[in-house]
Each structure stands twice: as C-alpha cells, then as structure tokens.
DRENFIMAR-438856 format. One line per field, with one value per residue (C-alpha): residue number from 1; residue in three letters; x, y, z. Coordinates in steps of 0.02 Angstrom, whole numbers. Layout:
residues N
k = (NUM/...)
r = (ALA/...)
px = (X/...)
py = (Y/...)
pz = (Z/...)
//
This chain:
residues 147
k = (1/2/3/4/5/6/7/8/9/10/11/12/13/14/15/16/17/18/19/20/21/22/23/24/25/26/27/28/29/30/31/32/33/34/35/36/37/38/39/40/41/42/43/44/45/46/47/48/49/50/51/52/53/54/55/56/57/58/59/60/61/62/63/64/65/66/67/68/69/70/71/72/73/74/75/76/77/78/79/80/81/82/83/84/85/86/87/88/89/90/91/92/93/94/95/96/97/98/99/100/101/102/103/104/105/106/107/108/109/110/111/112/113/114/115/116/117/118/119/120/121/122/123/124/125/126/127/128/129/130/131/132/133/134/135/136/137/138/139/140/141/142/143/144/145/146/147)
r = (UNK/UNK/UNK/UNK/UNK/UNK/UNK/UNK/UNK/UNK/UNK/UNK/UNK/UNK/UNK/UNK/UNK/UNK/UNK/UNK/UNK/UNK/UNK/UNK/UNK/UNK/UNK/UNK/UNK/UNK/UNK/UNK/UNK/UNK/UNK/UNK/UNK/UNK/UNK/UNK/UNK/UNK/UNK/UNK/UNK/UNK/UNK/UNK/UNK/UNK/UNK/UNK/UNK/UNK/UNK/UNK/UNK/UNK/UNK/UNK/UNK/UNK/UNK/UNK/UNK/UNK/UNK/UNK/UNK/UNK/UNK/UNK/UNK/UNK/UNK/UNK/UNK/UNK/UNK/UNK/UNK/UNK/UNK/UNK/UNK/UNK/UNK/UNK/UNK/UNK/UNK/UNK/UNK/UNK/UNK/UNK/UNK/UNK/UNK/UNK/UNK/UNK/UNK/UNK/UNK/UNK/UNK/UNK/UNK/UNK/UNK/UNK/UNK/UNK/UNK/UNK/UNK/UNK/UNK/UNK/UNK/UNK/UNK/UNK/UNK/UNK/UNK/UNK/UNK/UNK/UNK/UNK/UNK/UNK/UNK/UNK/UNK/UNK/UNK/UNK/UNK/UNK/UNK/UNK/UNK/UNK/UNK)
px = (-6425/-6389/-6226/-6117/-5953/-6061/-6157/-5955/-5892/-6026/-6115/-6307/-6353/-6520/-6578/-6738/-6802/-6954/-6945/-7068/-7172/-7219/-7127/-7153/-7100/-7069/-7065/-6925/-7062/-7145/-6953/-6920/-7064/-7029/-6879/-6903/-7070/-6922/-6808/-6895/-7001/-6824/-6743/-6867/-6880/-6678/-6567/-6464/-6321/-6411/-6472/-6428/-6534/-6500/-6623/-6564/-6642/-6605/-6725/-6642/-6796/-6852/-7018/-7080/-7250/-7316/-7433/-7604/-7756/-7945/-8080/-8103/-7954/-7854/-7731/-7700/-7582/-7498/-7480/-7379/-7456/-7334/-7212/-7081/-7153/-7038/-7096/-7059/-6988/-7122/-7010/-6898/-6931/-6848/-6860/-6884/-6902/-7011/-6935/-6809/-6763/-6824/-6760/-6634/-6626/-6485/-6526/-6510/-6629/-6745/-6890/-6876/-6922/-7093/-7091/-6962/-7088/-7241/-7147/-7109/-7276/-7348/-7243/-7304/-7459/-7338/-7265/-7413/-7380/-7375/-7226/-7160/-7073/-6911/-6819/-6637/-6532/-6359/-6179/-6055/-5884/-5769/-5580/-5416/-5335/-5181/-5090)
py = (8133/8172/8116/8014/8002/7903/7783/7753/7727/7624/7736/7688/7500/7527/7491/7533/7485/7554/7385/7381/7216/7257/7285/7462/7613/7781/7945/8052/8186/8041/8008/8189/8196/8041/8115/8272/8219/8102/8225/8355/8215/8130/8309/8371/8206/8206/8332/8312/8231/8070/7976/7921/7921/7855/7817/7659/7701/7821/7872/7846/7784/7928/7932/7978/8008/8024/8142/8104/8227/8141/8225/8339/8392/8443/8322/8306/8464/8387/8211/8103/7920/7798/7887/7974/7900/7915/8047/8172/8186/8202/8143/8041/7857/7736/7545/7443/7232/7169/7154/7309/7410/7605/7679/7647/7743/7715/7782/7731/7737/7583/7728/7799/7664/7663/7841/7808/7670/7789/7932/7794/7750/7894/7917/7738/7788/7916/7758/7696/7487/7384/7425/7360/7424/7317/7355/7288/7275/7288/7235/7309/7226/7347/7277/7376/7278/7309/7293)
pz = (13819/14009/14079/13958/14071/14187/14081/13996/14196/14257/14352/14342/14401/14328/14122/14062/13850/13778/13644/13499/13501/13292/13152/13144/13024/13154/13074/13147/13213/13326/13390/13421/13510/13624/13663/13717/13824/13913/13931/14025/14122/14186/14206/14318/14426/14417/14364/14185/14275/14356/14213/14015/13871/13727/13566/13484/13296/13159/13024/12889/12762/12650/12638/12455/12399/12221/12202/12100/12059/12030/11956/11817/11695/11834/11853/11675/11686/11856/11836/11717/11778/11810/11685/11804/11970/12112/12180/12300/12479/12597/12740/12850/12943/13040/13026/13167/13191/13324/13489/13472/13602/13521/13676/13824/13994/14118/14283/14467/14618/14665/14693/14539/14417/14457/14405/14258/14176/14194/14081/13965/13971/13931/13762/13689/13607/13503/13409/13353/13394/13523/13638/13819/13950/14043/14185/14209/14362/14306/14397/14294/14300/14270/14216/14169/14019/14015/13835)
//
C-alpha cells in the first residue's frame, strides 16, 4: 500500500519489520486488522504518498474444523465419528517461522520513527506471539544495466 513508484525508485532511506519471534499460525482477520490500524495511523501522520507498506505473508492454510455434539442423543443424528472427518471450512491462516518479517514499512523522516514503531506497537498484541520491531537505515545504490 501507499506509494509503490517510490519504494521501486528508491525513494524512502528508512525500513521498518514487525518480525515474529514464534512460530505462529495468523488468521487473515488478525492481518486485516493489522493492516488497516497501519494504514490510517501512517496516513494521518503522512499522507498516502510518503511511505510503503507491504505485508510479507499470505494466508493460504485453510482452517477446517470437525464438528462434534456431547450429551444426550443429539449428536447421533449430526456426527459420523471419525468416518468422513475432514471437516468443514471454518477459515483462512497464514504460516509463519520464527524470526519473519509479518510486515515491512518503507518510509523516510528521522522524527517519524519514533512515531512509526509506536503504531507498530500498538498492533502486536493482535498476533497473538512474541513479535519485535527493527528499524533499518538504507543507502540504495541505484545502477542502470545496460544490456
């Protein structure tokens, strides 16, 4: 999100990763939710063209769940045991390793990152593990290749 034609030029000399420190499952509602939180935080503090935001993970882990009745004869008209067990969709998650970067923020402005890392802050209780916060200075090098 925000301004892709200047994250591609090598506009922004600032990196920012929410990174997982768990191996985590994220449902896609917890990532929508990180995202648009971001979004309107880093909109208001800059407008849409100063920054790039990018989540690194797709959810692309159904999640199934097989449904099972207790007590009294009511489940005997539902259930079928083990027989038939997939289940159904209940919905979607993404997988992420320990030390992953969840989400990446490209912006510039030395005053801003204290700012920046509280909105990412703010968001980490919404994926439920451990997660940390690194800032990046970047130099980009940019080179025309001729071929």
């Amino acid at each position: 999100m925000g301004d892709i034609k200047g994250f591609e030029n090598g506009k922004y000399k600032i990196k920012m990763e929410l990174i997982v420190d768990e191996n985590i499952q994220i449902r896609d509602l917890a990532l929508e939710a990180i995202r648009q939180s971001v979004h309107k935080d880093m909109t208001k503090l800059l407008t849409q063209k100063n920054y790039f935001f990018r989540c690194n993970v797709y959810p692309h882990n159904i999640l199934r769940n097989n449904r099972i009745f207790s007590g009294g004869s009511k489940g005997e008209r539902v259930q079928t045991g083990m027989k038939k067990s997939f289940g159904s969709p209940e919905g979607r998650a993404a997988t992420v390793k320990k030390g992953r970067p969840v989400f990446t923020l490209y912006f510039n402005g030395d005053s801003n990152i204290s700012k920046v890392r509280g909105f990412l802050k703010k968001v980490t209780p919404k994926l439920a593990a451990r997660a940390k916060v690194i800032v990046y200075r970047l130099k980009w090098l940019l080179k025309k290749i001729n071929l």
